[in-house]
C-alpha positions as a Python dict, from the first residue, in 0.01 Angstrom:
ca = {
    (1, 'X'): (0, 0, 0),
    (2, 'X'): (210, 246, -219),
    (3, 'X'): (500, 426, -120),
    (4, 'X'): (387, 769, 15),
    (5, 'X'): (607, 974, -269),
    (6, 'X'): (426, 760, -572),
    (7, 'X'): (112, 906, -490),
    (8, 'X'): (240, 1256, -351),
    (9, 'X'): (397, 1278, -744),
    (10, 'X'): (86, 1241, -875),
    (11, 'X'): (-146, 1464, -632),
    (12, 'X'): (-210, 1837, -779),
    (13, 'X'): (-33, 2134, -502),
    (14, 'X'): (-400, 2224, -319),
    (15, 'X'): (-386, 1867, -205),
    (16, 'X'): (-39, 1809, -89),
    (17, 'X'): (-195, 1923, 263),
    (18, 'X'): (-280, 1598, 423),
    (19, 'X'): (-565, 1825, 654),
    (20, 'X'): (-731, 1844, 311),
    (21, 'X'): (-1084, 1725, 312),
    (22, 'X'): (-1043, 1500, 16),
    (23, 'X'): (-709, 1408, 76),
    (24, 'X'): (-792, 1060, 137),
    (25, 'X'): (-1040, 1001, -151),
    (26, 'X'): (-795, 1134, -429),
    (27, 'X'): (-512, 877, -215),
    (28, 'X'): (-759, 620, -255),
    (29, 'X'): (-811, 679, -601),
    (30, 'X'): (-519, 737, -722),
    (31, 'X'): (-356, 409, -535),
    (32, 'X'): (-619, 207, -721),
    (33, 'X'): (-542, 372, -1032),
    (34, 'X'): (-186, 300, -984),
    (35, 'X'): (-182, -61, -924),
    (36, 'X'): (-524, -143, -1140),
    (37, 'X'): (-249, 53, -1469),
    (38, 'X'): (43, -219, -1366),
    (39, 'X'): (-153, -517, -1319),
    (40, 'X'): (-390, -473, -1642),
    (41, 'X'): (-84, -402, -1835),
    (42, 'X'): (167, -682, -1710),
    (43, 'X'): (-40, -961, -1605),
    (44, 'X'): (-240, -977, -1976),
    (45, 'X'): (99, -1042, -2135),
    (46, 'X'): (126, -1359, -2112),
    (47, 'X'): (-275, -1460, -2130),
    (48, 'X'): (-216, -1315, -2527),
    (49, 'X'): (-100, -1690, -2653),
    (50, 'X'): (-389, -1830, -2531),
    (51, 'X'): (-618, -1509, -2696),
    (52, 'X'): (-616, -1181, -2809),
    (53, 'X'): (-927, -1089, -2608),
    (54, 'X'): (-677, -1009, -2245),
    (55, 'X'): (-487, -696, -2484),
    (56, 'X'): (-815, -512, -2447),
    (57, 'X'): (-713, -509, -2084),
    (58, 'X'): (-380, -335, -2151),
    (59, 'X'): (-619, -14, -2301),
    (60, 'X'): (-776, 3, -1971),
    (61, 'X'): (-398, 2, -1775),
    (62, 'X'): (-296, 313, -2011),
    (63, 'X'): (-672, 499, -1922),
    (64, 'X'): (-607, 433, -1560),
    (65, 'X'): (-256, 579, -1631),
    (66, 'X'): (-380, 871, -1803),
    (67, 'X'): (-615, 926, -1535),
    (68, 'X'): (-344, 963, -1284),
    (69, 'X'): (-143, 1217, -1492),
    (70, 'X'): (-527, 1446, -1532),
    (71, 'X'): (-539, 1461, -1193),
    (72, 'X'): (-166, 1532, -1150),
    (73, 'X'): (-253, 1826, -1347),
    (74, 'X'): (-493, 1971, -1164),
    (75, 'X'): (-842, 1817, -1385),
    (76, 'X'): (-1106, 1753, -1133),
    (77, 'X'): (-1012, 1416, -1011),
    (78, 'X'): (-1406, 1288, -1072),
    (79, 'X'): (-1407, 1382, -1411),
    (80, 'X'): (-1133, 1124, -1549),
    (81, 'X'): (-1265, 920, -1284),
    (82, 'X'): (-1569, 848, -1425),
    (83, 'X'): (-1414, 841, -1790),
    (84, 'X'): (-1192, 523, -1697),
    (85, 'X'): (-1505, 367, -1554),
    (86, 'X'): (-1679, 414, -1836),
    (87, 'X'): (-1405, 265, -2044),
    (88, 'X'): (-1372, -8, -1834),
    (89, 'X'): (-1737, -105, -1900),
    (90, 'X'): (-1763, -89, -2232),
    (91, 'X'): (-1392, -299, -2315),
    (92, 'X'): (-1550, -554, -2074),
    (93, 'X'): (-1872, -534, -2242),
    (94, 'X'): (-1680, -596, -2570),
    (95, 'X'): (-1470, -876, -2417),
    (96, 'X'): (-1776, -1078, -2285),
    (97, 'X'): (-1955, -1043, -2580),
    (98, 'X'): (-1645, -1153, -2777),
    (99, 'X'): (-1703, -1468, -2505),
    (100, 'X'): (-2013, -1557, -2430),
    (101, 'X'): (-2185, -1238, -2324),
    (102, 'X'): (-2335, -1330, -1965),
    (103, 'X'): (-2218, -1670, -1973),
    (104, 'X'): (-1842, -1573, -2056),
    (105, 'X'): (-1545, -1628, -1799),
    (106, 'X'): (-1487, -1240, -1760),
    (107, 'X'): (-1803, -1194, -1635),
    (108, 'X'): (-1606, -1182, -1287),
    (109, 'X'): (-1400, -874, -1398),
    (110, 'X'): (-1757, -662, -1356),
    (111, 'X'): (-1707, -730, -955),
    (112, 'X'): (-1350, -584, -1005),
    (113, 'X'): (-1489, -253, -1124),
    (114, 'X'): (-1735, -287, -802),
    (115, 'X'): (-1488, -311, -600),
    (116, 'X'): (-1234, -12, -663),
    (117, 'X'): (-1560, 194, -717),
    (118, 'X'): (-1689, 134, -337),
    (119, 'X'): (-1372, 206, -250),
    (120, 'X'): (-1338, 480, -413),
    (121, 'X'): (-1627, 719, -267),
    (122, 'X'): (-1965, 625, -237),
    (123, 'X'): (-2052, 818, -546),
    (124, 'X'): (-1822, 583, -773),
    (125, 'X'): (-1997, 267, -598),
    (126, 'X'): (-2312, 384, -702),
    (127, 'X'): (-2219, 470, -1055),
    (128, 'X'): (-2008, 135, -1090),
    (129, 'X'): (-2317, -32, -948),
    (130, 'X'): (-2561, 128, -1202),
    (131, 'X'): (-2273, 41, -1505),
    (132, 'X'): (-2246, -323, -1358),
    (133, 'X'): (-2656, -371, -1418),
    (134, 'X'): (-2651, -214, -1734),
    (135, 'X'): (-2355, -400, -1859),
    (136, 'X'): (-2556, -747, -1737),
    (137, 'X'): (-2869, -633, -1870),
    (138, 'X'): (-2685, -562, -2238),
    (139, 'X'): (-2501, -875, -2210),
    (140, 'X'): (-2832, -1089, -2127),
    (141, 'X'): (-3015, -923, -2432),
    (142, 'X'): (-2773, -1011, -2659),
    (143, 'X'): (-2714, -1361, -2563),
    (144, 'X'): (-3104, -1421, -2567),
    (145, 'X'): (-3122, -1266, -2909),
    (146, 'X'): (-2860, -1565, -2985),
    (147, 'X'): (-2973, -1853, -2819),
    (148, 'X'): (-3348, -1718, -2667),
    (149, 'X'): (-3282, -1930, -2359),
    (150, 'X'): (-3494, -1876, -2101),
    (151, 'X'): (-3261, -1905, -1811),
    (152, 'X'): (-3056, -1638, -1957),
    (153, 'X'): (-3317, -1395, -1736),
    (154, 'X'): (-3230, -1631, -1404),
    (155, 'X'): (-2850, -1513, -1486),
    (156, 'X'): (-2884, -1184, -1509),
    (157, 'X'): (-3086, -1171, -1190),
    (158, 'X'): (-2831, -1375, -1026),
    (159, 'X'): (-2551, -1133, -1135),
    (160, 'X'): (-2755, -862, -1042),
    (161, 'X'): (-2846, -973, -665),
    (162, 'X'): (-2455, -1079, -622),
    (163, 'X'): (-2356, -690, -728),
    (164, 'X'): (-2563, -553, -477),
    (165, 'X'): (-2502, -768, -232),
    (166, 'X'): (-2076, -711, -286),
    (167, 'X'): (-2171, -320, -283),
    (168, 'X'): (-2380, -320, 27),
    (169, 'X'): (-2056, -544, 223),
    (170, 'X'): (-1802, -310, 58),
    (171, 'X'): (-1974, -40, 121),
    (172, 'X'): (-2000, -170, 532),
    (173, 'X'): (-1586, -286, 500),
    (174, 'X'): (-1544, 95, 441),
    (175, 'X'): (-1797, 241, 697),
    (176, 'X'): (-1587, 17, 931),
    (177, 'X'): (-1259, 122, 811),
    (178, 'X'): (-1336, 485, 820),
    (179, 'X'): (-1497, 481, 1164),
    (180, 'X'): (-1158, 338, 1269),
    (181, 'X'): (-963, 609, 1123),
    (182, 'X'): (-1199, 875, 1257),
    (183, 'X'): (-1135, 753, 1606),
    (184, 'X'): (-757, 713, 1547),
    (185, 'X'): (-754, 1036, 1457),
    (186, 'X'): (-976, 1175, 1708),
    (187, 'X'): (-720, 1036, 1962),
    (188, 'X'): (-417, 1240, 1766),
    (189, 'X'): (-592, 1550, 1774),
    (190, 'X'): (-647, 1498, 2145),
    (191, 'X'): (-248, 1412, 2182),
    (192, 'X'): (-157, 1714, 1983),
    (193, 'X'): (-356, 1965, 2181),
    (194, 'X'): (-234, 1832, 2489),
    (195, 'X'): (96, 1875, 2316),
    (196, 'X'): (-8, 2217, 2225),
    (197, 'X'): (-84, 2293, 2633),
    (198, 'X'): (221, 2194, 2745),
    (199, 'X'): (433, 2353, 2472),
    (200, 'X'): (250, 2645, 2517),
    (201, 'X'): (280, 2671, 2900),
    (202, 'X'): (650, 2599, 2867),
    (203, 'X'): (718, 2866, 2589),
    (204, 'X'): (501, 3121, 2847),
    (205, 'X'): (772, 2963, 3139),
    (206, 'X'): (1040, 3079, 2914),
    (207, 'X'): (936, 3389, 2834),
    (208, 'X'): (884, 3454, 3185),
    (209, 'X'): (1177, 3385, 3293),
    (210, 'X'): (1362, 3586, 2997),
    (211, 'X'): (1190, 3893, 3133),
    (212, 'X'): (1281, 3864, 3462),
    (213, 'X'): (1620, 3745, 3346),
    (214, 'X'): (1645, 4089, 3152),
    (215, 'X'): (1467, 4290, 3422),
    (216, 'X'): (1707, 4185, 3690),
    (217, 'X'): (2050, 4200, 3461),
    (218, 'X'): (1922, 4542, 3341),
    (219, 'X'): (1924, 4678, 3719),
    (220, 'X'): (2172, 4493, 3830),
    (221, 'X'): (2438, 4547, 3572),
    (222, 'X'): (2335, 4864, 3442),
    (223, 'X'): (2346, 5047, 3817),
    (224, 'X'): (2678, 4911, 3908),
    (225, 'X'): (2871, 4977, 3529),
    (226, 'X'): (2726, 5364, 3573),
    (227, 'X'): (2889, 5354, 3920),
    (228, 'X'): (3200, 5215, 3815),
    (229, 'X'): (3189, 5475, 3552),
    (230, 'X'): (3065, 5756, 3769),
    (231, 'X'): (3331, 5676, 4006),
    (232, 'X'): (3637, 5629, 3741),
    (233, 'X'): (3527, 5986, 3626),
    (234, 'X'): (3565, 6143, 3979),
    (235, 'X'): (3872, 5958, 4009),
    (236, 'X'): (4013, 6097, 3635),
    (237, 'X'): (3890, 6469, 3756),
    (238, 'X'): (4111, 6414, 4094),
    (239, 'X'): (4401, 6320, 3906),
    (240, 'X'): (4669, 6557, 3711),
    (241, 'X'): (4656, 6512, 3333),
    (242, 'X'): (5030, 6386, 3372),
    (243, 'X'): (4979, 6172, 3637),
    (244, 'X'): (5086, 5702, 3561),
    (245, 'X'): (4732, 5632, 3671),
    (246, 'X'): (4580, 5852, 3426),
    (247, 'X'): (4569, 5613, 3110),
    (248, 'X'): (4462, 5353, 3351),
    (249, 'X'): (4142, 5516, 3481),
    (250, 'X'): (4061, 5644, 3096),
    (251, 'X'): (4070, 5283, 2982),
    (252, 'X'): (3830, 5193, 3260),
    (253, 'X'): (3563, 5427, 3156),
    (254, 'X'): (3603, 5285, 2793),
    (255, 'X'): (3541, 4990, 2908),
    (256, 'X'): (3260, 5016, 3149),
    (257, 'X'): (3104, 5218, 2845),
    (258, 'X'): (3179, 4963, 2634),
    (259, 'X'): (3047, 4699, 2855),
    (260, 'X'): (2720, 4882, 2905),
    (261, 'X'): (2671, 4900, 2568),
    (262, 'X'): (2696, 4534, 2476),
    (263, 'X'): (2495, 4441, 2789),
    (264, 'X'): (2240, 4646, 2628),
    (265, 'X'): (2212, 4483, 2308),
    (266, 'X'): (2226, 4097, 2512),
    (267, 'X'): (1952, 4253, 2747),
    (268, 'X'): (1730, 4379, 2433),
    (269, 'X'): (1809, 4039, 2252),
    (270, 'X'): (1711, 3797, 2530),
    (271, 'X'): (1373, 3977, 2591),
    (272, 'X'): (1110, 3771, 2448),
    (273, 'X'): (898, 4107, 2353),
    (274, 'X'): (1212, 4179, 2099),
    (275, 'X'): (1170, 3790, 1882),
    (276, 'X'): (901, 4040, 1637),
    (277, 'X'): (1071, 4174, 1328),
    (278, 'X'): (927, 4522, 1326),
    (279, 'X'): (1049, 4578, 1691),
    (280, 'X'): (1391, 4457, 1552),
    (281, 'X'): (1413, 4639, 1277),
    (282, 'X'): (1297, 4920, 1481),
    (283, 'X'): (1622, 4883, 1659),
    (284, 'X'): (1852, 4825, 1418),
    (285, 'X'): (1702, 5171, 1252),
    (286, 'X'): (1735, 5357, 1543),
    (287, 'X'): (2102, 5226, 1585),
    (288, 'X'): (2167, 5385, 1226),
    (289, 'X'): (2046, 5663, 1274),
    (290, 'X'): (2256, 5749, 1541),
    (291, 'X'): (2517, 5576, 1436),
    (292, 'X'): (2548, 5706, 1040),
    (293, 'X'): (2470, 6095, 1229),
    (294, 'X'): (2839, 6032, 1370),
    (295, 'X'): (2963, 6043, 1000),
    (296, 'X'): (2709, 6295, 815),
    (297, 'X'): (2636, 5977, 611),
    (298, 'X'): (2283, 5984, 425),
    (299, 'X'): (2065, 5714, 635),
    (300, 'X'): (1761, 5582, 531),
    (301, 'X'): (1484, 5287, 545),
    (302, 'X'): (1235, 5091, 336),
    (303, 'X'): (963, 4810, 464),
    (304, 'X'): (783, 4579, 273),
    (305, 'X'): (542, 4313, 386),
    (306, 'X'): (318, 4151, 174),
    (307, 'X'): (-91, 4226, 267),
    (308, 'X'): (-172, 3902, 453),
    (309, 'X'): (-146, 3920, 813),
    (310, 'X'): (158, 3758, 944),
    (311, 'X'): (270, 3699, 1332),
    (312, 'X'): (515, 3539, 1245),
    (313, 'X'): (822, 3546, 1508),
    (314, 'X'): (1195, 3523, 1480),
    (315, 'X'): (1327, 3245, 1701),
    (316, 'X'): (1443, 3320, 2070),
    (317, 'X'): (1749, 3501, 2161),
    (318, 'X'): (1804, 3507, 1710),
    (319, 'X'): (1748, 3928, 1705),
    (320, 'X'): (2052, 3973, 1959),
    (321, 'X'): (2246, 3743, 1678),
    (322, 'X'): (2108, 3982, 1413),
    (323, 'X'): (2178, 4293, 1543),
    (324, 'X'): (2569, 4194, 1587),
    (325, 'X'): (2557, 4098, 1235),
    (326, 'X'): (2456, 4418, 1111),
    (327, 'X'): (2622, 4660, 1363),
    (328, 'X'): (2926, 4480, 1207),
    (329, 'X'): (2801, 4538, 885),
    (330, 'X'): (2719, 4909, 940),
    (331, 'X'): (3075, 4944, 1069),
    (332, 'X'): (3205, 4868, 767),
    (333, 'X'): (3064, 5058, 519),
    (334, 'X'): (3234, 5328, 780),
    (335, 'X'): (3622, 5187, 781),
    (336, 'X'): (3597, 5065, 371),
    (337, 'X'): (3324, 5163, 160),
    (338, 'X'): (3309, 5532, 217),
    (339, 'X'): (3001, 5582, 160),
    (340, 'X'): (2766, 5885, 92),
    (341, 'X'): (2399, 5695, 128),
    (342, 'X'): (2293, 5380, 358),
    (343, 'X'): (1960, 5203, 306),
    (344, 'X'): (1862, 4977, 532),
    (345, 'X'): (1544, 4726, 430),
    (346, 'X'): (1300, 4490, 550),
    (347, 'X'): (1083, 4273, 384),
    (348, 'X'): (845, 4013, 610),
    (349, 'X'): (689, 3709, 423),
    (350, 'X'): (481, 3425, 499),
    (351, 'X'): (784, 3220, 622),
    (352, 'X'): (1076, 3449, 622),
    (353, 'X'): (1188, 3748, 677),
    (354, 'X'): (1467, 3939, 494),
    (355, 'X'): (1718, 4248, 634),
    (356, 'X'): (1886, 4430, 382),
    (357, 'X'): (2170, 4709, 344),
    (358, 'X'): (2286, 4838, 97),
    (359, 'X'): (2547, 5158, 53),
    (360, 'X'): (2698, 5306, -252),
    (361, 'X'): (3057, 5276, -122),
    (362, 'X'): (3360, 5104, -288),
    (363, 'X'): (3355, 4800, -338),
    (364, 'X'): (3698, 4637, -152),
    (365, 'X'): (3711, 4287, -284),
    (366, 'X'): (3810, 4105, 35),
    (367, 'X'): (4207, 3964, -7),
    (368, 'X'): (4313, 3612, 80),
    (369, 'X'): (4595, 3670, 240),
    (370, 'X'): (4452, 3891, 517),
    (371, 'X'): (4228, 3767, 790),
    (372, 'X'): (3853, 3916, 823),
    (373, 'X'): (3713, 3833, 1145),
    (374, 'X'): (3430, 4050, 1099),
    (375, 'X'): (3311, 3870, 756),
    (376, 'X'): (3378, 3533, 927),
    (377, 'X'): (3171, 3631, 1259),
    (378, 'X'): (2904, 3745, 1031),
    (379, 'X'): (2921, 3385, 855),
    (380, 'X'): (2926, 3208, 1150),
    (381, 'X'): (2616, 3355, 1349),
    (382, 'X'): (2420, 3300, 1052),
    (383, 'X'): (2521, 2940, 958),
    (384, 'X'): (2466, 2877, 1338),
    (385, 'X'): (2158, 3050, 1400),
    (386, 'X'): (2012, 2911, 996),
    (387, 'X'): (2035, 3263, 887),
    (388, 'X'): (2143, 3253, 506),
    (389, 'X'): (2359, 3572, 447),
    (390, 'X'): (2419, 3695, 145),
    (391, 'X'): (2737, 3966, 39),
    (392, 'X'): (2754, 4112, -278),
    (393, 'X'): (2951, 4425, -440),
    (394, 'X'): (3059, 4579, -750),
    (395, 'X'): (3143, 4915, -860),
    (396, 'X'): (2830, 5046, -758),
    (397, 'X'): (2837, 4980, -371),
    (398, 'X'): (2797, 4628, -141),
    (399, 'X'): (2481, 4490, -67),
    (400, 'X'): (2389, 4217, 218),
    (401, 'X'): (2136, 4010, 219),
    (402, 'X'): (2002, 3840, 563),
    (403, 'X'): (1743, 3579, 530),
    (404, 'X'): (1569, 3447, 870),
    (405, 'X'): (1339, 3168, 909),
    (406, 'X'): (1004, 3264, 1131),
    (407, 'X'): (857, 3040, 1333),
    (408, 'X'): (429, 3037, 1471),
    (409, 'X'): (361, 3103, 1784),
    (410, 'X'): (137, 2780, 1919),
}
């Protein structure tokens, strides 16, 4: 048996899919092929100081080649199929006639043929079987022409009877073999579907539990950070302005605002409702909105997805990762690019979907000598999460580029 990648190099890109229905035929045929081009070319080498009759073997190697490389390309695979048969027949018609005609020593190279043509598809066995007759009948004719023996006819019905006795036993070899494939993979589809169940009643488990994980942090947290905050308030409108405990109390609603607002974006993250792109881009527009309003900094948004439809998802608890990246990013084009228009894009494909923003700031080459932990957070939730993030700027503004992997849900 080949090596997998042999064959794969030589199989055109509508059958790389191994769920292809003629996956296996054009495997079949082009291992054959493959191993019929070596061994016709090497093995005739050294047969050549005995006669020159074995180099008509080496054209056959280079058709069986060439065959390979048509289908490579994308030429229907029966086409140069047939075309090496064909050539095979008449070099071995040449070669026995060179010989002996029926009576010559390569007679047996007919049942080689045969062979790789039963094995081939049951249309090639049929065709090799009709070229195998003719070739015999051809072969007989001229030899009685020659020598007008009359058990020249007993030959060719021998040959005959053997070639159609070797097809109908190849022909059962292969009904055998593929029944045993069929039931092999009968019992892998059945695995994988039970797979399927259980991956599928698991990933339902977790999504359960993510919504009631976010349901029950949402009232939980939520109702005690606006008490703390309700409370601090009443406490800052008790106290004098001048008053030691006053700075204290002020911090403490920053931070229970703060707080709320981070639990917010973790809550939103870790709900499983939130893994589409739209609803996450949804959110991340929203957020700029509101956020660029602050500034009076032109905000806007483009979407592209190509026509096909696509449910693709992003993978669990990734948007929550996302949305830090670019809430870090937004803040920036605040504190250094000073800009005067934000656009913020999406663009959803079959396997990936891309976030984009883009501002017409100043470009502020980042320095080596000063530390940027917002850059290197950035980095580092998308080489963890298999994000590929992309910053570039020049005179004109910065742009970055976030590329996400989407998975299918089973």
């Amino acid at each position: 048996m080949l090596p997998e990648k042999i064959i794969a190099y030589f199989l055109p890109l509508k059958l790389q899919n191994k769920l292809h229905p003629k996956y296996d035929e054009v495997c079949v045929i082009l291992s054959g092929m493959l191993v019929a081009a070596v061994l016709l070319i090497v093995l005739p080498l050294p047969l050549l100081y005995f006669s020159v009759l074995p180099a008509y073997f080496i054209i056959i190697g280079i058709s069986a080649f060439i065959t390979c490389y048509a289908i490579k390309v994308n030429i229907d695979y029966r086409i140069p199929t047939y075309i090496t048969f064909t050539i095979c027949f008449a070099v071995y018609i040449h070669i026995c006639d060179s010989s002996g005609n029926i009576l010559s020593p390569y007679m047996s190279a007919f049942y080689g043929i045969l062979l790789t043509g039963s094995w081939a598809g049951k249309q090639f066995g049929y065709f090799t079987l009709a070229g195998c007759i003719t070739s015999f009948a051809i072969l007989a004719f001229l030899q009685y022409q020659s020598s007008a023996e009359d058990h020249i006819y007993s030959i060719f019905f021998f040959h005959c009877c053997l070639t159609i006795f070797m097809l109908i036993f190849f022909n059962m070899l292969k009904a055998q073999n593929e029944y045993a494939r069929q039931q092999v993979r009968k019992e892998q589809h059945l695995r994988i579907n039970e797979l399927n169940t259980a991956i599928r009643e698991r990933n339902q488990q977790i999504n359960n539990m993510r919504q009631m994980l976010a349901s029950d942090f949402h009232d939980e947290t939520g109702n005690i950070l606006s008490a703390i905050t309700r409370q601090a308030i009443q406490l800052k409108n008790k106290v004098d302005d001048q008053h030691e405990t006053m700075p204290i109390i002020e911090n403490i609603i920053i931070n229970s605002e703060h707080l709320y607002e981070s639990s917010r974006d973790f809550l939103w993250g870790i709900n499983h409702q939130n893994d589409e792109p739209e609803v996450l881009f949804g959110y991340l527009t929203s957020f700029g909105q509101f956020f660029y309003n602050q500034f009076d900094t032109a905000f806007s948004v483009q979407q592209k997805q190509n026509l096909v439809e696509n449910i693709g998802l992003l993978a669990p608890f990734a948007s929550r990762h996302i949305i830090l990246i670019f809430k870090e990013a937004m803040n920036n084009v605040i504190k250094h690019a000073n800009a005067n228009e934000v656009i913020l894009a999406m663009e959803k494909k079959d396997n990936e979907v891309t976030f984009t923003l883009i501002d017409d700031g100043k470009w502020k080459k980042p320095s080596v000598n000063e530390p940027h932990n917002g850059l290197a957070n950035m980095k580092k939730r998308s080489s963890d999460n298999g994000f590929e993030l992309e910053v570039a700027g020049n005179a004109n503004g910065t742009k970055i580029i976030l590329t996400c992997p989407l998975i299918y849900p089973i």
